[in-house]
C-alpha positions in Angstrom: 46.4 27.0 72.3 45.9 25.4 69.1 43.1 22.6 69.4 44.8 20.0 67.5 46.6 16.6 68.3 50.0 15.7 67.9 50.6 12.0 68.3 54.4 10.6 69.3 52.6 7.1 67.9 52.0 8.7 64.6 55.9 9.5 63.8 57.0 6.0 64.9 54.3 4.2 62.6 56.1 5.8 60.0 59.4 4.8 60.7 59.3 1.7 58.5 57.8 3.2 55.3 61.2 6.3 55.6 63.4 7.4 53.4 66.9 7.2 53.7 66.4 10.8 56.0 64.6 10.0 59.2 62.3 12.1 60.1 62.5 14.0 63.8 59.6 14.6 65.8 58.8 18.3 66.1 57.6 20.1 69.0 56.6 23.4 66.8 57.5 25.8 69.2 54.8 28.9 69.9 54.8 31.9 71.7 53.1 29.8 74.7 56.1 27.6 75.3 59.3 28.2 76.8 61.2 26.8 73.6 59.9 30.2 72.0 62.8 32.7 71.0 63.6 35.6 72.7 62.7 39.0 71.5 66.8 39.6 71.3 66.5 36.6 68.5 63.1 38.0 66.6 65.2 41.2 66.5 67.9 39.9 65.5 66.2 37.5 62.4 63.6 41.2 61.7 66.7 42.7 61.0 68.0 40.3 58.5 65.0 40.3 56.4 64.9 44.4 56.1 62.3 44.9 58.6 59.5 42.8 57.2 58.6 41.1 60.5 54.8 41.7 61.6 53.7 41.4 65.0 50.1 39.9 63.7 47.1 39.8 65.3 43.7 39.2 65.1 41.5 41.7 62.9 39.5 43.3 65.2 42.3 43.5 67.6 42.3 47.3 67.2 39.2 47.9 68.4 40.4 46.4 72.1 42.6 46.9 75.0 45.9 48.0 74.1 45.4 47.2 70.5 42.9 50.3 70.2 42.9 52.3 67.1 39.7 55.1 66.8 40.6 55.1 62.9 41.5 51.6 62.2 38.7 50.4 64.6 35.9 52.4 62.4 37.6 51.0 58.8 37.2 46.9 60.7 34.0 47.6 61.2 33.3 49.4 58.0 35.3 46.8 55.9 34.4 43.5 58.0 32.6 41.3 55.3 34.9 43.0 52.7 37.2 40.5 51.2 39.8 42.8 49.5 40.2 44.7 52.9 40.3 41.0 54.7 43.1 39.9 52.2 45.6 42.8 53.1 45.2 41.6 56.9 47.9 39.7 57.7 45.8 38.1 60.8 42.6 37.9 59.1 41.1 34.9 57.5 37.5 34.9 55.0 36.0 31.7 57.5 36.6 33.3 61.2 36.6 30.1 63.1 40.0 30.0 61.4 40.4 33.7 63.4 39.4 32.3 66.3 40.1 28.4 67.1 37.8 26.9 69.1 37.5 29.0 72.4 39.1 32.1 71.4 37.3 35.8 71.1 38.2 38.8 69.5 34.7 40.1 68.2 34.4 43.2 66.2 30.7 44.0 67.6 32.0 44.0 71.3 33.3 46.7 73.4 36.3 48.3 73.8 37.0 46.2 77.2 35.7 42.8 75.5 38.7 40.3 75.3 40.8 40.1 72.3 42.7 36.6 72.1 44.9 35.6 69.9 43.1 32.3 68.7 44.3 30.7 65.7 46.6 34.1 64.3 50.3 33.3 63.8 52.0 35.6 66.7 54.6 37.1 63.2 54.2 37.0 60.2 56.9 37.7 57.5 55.6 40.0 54.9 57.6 37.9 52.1 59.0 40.7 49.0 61.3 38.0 47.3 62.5 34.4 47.6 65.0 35.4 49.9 62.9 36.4 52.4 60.8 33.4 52.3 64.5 30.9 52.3 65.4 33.1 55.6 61.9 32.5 57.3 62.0 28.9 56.2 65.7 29.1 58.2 64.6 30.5 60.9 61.8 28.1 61.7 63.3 24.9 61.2 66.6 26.3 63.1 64.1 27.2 66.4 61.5 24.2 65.5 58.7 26.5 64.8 55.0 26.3 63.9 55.1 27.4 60.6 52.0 28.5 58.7 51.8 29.3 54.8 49.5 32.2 53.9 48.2 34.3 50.8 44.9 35.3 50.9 43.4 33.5 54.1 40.4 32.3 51.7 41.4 28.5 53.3 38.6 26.2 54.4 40.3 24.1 56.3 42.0 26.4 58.5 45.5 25.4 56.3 46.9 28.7 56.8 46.2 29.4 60.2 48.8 28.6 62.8 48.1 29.9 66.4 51.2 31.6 68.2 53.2 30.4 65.5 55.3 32.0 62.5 53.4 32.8 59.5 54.8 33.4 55.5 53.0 35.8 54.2 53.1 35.9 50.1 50.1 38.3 49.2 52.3 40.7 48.3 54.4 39.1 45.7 53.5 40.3 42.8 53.7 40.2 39.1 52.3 38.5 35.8 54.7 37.8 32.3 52.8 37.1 29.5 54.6 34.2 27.3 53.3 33.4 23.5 55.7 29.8 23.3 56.4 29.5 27.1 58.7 26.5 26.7 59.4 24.5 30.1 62.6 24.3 32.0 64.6 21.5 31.0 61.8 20.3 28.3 63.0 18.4 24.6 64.5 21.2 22.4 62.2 20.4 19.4 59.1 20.7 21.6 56.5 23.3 20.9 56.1 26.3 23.2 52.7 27.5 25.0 50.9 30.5 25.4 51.2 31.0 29.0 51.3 33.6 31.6 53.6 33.3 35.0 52.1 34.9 37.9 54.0 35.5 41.0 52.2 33.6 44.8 50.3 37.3 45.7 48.0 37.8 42.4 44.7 37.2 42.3 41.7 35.9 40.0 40.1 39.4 40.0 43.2 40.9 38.7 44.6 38.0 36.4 41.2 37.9 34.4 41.2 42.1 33.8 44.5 41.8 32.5 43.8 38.7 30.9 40.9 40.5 28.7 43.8 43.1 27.5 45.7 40.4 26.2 42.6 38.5 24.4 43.1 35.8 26.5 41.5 33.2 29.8 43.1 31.2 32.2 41.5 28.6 33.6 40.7 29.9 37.5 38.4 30.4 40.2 35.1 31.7 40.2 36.5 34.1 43.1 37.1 37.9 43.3 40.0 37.9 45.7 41.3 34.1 45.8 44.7 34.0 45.3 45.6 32.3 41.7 49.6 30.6 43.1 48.3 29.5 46.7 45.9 26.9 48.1 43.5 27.0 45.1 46.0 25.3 43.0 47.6 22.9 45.5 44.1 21.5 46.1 42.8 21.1 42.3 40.9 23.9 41.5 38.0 24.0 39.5 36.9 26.5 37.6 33.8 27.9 35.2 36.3 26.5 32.1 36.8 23.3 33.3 34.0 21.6 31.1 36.6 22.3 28.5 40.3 22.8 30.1 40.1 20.5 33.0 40.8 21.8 36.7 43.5 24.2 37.7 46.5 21.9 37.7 45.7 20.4 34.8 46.6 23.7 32.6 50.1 24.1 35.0 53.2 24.0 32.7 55.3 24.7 35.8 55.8 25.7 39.2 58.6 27.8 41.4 58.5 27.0 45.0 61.0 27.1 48.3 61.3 23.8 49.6 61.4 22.4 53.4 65.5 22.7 52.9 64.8 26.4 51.9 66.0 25.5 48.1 64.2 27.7 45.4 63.1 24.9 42.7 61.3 24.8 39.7 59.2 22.0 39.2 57.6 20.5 36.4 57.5 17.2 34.4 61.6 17.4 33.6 62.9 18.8 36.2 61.2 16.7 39.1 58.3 14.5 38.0 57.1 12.9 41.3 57.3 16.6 43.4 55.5 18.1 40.3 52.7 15.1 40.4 52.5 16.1 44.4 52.3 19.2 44.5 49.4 19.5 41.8 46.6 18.0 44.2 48.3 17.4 47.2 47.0 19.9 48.8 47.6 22.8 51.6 51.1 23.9 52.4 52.3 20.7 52.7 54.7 21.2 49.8 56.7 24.1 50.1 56.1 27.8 49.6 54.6 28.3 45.9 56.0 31.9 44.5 55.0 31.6 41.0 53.1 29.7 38.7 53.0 29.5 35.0 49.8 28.5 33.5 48.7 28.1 30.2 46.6 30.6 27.9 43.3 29.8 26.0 41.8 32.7 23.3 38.8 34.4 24.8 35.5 32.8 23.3 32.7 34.8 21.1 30.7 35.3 24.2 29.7 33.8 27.7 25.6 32.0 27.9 24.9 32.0 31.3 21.7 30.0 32.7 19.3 30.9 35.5 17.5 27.5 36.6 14.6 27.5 39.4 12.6 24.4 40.8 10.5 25.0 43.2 8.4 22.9 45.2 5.2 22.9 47.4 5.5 20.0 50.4 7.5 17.3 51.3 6.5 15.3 49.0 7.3 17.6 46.0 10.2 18.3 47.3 11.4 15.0 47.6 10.3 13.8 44.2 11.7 17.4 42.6 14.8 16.7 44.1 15.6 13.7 42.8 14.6 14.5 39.2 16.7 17.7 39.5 19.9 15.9 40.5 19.3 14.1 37.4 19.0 17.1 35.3 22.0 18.0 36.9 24.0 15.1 35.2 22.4 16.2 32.2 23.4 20.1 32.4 26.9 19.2 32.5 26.8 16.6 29.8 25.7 19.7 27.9 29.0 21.4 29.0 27.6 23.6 31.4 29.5 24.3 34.4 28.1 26.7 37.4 26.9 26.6 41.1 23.5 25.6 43.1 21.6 26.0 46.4 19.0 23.6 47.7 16.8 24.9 50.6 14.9 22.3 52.3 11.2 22.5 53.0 11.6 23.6 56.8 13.8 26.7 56.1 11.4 28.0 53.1 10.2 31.3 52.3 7.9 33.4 50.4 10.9 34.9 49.2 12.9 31.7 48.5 11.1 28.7 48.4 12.0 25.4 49.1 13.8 23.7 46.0 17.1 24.5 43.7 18.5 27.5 42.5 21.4 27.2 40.1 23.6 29.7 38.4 25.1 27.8 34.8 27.4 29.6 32.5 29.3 28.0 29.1 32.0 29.4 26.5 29.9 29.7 23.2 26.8 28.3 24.6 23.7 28.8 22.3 20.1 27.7 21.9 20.8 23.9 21.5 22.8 23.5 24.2 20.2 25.4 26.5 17.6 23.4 25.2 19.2 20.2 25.6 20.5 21.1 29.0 17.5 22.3 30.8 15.2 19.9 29.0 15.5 17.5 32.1 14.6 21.0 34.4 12.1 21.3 32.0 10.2 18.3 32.3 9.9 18.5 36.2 6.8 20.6 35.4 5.0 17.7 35.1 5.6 16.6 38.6 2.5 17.8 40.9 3.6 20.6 43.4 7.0 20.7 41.1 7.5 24.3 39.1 10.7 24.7 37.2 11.8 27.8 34.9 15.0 28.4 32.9 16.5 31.6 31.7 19.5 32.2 29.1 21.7 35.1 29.7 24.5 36.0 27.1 28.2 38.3 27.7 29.7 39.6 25.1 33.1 38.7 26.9 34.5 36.7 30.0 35.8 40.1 31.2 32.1 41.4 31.5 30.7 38.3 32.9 32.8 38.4 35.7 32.6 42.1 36.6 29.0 41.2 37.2 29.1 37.8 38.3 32.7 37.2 40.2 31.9 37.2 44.0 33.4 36.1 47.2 30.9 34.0 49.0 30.6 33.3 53.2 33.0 36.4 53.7 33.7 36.8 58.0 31.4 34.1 58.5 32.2 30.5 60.2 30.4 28.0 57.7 31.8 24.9 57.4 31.1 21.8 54.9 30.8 18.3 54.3 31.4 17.3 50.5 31.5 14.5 48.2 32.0 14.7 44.5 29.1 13.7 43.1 28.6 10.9 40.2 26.3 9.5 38.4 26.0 5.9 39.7 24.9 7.8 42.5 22.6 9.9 40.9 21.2 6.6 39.0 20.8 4.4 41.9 17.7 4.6 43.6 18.8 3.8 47.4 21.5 6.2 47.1 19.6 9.0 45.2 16.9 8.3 47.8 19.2 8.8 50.8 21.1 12.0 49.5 17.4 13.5 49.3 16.8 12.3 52.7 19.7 14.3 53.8 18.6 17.2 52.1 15.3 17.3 53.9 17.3 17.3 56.9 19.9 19.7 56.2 19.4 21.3 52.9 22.6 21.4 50.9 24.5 23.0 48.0 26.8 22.8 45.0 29.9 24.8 45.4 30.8 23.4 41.8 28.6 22.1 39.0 30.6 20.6 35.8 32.2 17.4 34.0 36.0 18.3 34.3 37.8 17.6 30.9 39.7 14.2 32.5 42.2 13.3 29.9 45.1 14.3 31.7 43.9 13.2 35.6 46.2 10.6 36.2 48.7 13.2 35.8 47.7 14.4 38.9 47.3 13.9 42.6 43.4 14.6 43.0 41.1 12.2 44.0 40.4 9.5 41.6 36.7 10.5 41.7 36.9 13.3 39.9 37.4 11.6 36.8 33.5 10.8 36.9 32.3 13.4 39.1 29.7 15.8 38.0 29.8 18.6 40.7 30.8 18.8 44.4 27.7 18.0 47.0 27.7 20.2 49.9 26.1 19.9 53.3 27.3 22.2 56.3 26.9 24.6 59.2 27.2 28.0 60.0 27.2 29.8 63.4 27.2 33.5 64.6 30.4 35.1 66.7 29.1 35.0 69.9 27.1 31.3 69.8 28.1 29.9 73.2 30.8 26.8 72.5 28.6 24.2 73.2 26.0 25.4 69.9 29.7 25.1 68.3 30.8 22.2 69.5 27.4 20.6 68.8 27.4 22.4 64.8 31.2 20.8 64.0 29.9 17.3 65.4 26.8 17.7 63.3 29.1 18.1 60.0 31.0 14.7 61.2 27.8 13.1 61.2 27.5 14.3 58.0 30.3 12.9 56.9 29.6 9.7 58.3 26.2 9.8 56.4 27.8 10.5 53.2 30.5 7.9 53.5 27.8 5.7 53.8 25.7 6.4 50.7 29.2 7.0 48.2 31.3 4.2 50.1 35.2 3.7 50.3 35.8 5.3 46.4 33.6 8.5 46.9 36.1 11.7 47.1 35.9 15.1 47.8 37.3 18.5 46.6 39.7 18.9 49.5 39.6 22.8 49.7 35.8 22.5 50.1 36.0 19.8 52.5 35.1 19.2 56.2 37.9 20.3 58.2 37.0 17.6 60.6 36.5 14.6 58.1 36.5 11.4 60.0 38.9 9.9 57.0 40.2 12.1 55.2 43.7 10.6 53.9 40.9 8.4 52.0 38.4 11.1 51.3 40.9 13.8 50.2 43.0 11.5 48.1 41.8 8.1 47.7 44.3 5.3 46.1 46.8 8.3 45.9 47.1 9.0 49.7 50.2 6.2 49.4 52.0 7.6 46.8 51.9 11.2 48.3 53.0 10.1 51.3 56.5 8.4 49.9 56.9 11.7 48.2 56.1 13.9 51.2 58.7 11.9 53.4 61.4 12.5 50.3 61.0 16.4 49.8 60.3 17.1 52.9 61.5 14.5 55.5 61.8 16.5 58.7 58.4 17.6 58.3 58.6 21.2 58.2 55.0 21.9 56.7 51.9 20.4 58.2 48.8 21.9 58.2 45.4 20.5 59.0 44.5 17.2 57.5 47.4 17.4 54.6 49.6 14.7 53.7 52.1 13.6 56.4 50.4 15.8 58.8 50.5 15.8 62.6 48.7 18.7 63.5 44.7 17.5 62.8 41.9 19.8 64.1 39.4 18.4 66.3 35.7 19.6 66.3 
């Protein structure tokens, strides 16, 4: 069973604040409940969708019980941490708590005779080839009150396309990119001037959209993933990217959007055709929206060449540590001013090594950078070698081409493993207060911690959108977390996921009630997250939420309107 709670109290709180369609309290049937169809009725709904039903389960199902496949069994194991075999699973997910739940095993190092149970895998999925298909699953779930999950790529955090014994839509394998030189929006003034753009259908992926970017002498602004889907999750939570020092986030470069709605309506969204839905759904996170099955983005010309940055501080002691930290969260605000963008690791004194030594390691890359910019970037690095016990080097790099940069450089991080994170966006009137900066430190001798993005987003356009307020100052997203293996006994788990609240807790109290997060790098298990995820917005989304879709058809964990909230 899904470990999540579903509160009768929650729906009648909202009865007040509805619109003019009430919403209905949903059971979301699963395969564990008698309100479940029968097969006769699966058959029957397979068959009206050509076939493309999937009986899903878990990915190492075939190496147990009656699941048992010699061949498939040896390409699991073979392909396990492998995130472009884990993206053509439709039951596999990149964090595997989000495979398993919280009690569930299906291991892929355990014999033959091990259990295999279904944990948090969506009993079908519905291998979606057009918007039809997705309008008939959409049907079919709110007809028979389903759980209904949303998934591309199963690269979500959050566990926000996971959906235990439920329905799935699968989109990976939509398809397709058009290349537009004046991309003019749907319904937009007739004397307005067009974009270059490129449409990309829900299934494509960074990997693919920057190779055949390069062809066309062009970027998009995306993720600094391999496999990441470029239409799913990424964009409905923000998405930052390596250009964002000069584009702004994800959503900020969306011309316009193509999605099925809760009433199984194939709209296009964008700032003519539906303002307050378009605002929403850039931001709003999750699959709380509808089912994205394209996007249009626009186009930038490819830079001269790519400067990428090696930075290392390392420390000897404590004390080093402490005073090294501090100075390099400073340089930090200074990298970034210098239009840097990149990604960091911080190992605390009490995990170090010979082979990496307690202090930061960060990874910077800029369009066009050059020797000033280096120079006045690092120089804050630069000066911690005057701290006793504090060494700090930094080294430039330079690509002739975004293309080649990423062939080297585009990875998939934390692939078949269960880590999980607090986050806050980082500012700099936390950098520049002393009690603050002093407590973050603190946390890092206690926990170490990490950037999973370093940069000043270009902000000129935020309001347009439904992130969190903070990221209009924020100068990278702060990470602290746990990870744990397969087979740690549930209490280690249970003690790991309560250990990330505190977390929480801990940052709340250094960044206060404005500090935000990145909500597709956030705790799954934030304490307050409608405040966390989305601020002074949470409101707003919410009357928009009820009005698009007001029988609550898609919830996911901790997205706007939700019932379904994961406990740790």
């Amino acid at each position: 069973m899904l470990n999540f709670l579903i509160s009768p109290f929650w729906l009648l709180s909202l009865l007040p604040l509805c619109s003019a369609v009430p919403q209905r309290g949903r059971q979301r049937c699963t395969a564990v409940d008698t309100c479940w169809p029968s097969i006769d009725i699966w058959n029957e709904f397979n068959s009206s969708i050509a076939g493309r039903l999937i009986a899903t389960r878990p990915s190492a199902a075939v190496c147990h019980a009656e699941d048992y496949d010699e061949v498939a069994c040896s390409t699991a194991k073979q392909n396990w941490t492998v995130s472009d075999w884990r993206t053509e699973q439709p039951g596999a997910y990149t964090g595997m708590l989000w495979e398993y739940g919280p009690v569930a095993q299906c291991f892929i190092n355990t014999t033959r005779e091990a259990a295999c149970q279904q944990g948090y895998v969506p009993r079908y999925s519905v291998n979606a080839s057009s918007i039809d298909d997705i309008q008939q699953a959409i049907h079919f779930a709110d007809e028979h009150d389903l759980l209904l999950a949303i998934k591309n790529t199963g690269h979500d955090h959050l566990g926000r396309s996971s959906g235990g014994d439920g329905l799935s839509i699968w989109t990976h394998h939509l398809k397709g990119m058009e290349w537009h030189d004046d991309f003019m929006p749907t319904n937009g003034p007739g004397n307005a001037q067009g974009y270059p753009a490129v449409t990309l259908q829900a299934g494509e992926q960074w990997i693919d959209v920057y190779g055949a970017a390069a062809k066309q002498q062009r970027i998009v602004v995306g993720g600094h993933a391999r496999t990441v889907g470029a239409a799913g999750g990424w964009l409905t939570g923000g998405g930052h990217s390596a250009w964002s020092s000069k584009y702004g986030l994800g959503i900020d470069n969306v011309l316009e959007i193509e999605v099925v709605s809760a009433q199984g309506k194939h709209l296009i969204l964008n700032e003519h055709t539906n303002p307050d839905y378009f605002w929403a759904i850039r931001g709003g996170g999750g699959c709380a929206w509808g089912v994205v099955t394209s996007v249009t983005y626009k186009t930038f010309p490819e830079p001269n060449h790519i400067q990428a940055v090696f930075v290392q501080v390392n420390t000897t002691g404590e004390a080093a540590f402490r005073r090294g930290l501090a100075g390099t969260l400073k340089g930090v605000d200074l990298m970034t001013a210098a239009g840097y963008t990149g990604y960091a690791y911080i190992q605390r004194p009490a995990d170090a090594t010979p082979e990496v030594p307690a202090g930061f390691g960060g990874f910077f890359n800029q369009a066009d950078g050059n020797n000033e910019t280096f120079a006045t970037g690092t120089s804050a690095f630069m000066a911690l070698n005057e701290i006793e016990g504090v060494s700090a080097f930094a080294l430039p790099l330079q690509y002739p081409s975004w293309s080649v940069y990423t062939d080297l450089w585009l990875q998939d991080p934390n692939v078949a493993q269960n880590v999980i994170d607090a986050s806050r966006l980082l500012t700099p009137a936390v950098v520049h207060d002393g009690a603050k900066l002093g407590a973050l430190v603190d946390m890092m001798v206690d926990y170490g911690a990490g950037f999973n993005f370093i940069g000043r987003v270009k902000n000129d356009t935020r309001a347009d959108t439904a992130v969190h307020p903070a990221w209009a100052e924020s100068l990278g997203i702060l990470s602290f977390g746990a990870n744990w293996e397969d087979e740690a006994t549930l209490e280690e788990k249970r003690q790991k996921k309560h250990m990330v609240v505190e977390q929480s807790k801990q940052l709340d109290e250094i960044f206060g009630s404005s500090g935000g997060t990145y909500i597709n790098e956030a705790n799954p298990f934030e304490p307050e997250w409608q405040r966390v995820f989305w601020g002074t917005r949470y409101e707003k989304l919410l009357k928009i939420k009820r009005k698009v879709d007001p029988t609550n058809l898609f919830v996911c964990n901790r997205c706007v309107g939700t019932d379904v909230v994961f406990e740790p």
